[in-house]
C-alpha positions as CSV (number, residue, x, y, z in Angstrom):
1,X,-36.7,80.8,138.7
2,X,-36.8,82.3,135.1
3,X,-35.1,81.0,132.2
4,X,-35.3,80.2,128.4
5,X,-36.1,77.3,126.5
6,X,-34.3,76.0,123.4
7,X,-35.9,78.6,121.2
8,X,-35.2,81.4,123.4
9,X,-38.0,82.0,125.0
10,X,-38.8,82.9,128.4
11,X,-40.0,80.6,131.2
12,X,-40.2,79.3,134.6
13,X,-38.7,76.4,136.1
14,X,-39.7,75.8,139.9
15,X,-37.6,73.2,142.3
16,X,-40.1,72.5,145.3
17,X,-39.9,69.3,148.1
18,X,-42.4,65.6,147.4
19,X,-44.3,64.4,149.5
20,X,-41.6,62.0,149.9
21,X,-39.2,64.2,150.8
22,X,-37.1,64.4,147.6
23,X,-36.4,67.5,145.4
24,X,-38.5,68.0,142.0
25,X,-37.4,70.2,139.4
26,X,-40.7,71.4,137.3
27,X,-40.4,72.8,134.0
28,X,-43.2,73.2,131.4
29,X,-43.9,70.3,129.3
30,X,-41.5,68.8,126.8
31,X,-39.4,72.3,127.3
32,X,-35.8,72.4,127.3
33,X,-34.3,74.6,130.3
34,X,-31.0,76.2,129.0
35,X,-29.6,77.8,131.5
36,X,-26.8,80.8,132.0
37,X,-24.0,81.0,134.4
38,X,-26.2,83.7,136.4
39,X,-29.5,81.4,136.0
40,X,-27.0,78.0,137.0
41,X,-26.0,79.9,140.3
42,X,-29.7,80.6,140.9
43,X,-30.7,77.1,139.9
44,X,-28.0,75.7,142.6
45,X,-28.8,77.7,145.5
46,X,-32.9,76.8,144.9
47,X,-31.9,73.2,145.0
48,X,-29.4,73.8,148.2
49,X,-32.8,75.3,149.8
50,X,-35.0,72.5,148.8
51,X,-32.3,70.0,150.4
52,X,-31.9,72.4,153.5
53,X,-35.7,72.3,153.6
54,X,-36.6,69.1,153.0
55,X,-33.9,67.9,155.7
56,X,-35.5,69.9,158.6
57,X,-38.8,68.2,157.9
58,X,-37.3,64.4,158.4
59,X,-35.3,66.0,161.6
């Protein structure tokens, strides 16, 4: 998902599933992710699919 970092700038953050089954939030290295309401919604629903996800895989 896009976003901006402290400065403004525009970058990526990306939720994905472990190996261990748990939900990781990767953003570039010592970035800050600031986040709009728009970006928040979008950030929410990624991590609601990463639990939906990583659920079906232990079922």
């Amino acid at each position: 998902m896009l976003c901006r970092d402290a400065a403004g700038r525009r970058r990526e953050a990306r939720v994905t599933i472990t190996d261990h089954q748990r939900v990781a939030v990767i953003v570039p290295a010592g970035e800050a992710m600031v986040l709009d309401p728009l970006a928040v919604g979008r950030m929410r629903a990624a991590l609601r699919d990463a639990v939906i996800a990583a659920a079906a895989r232990n079922a």
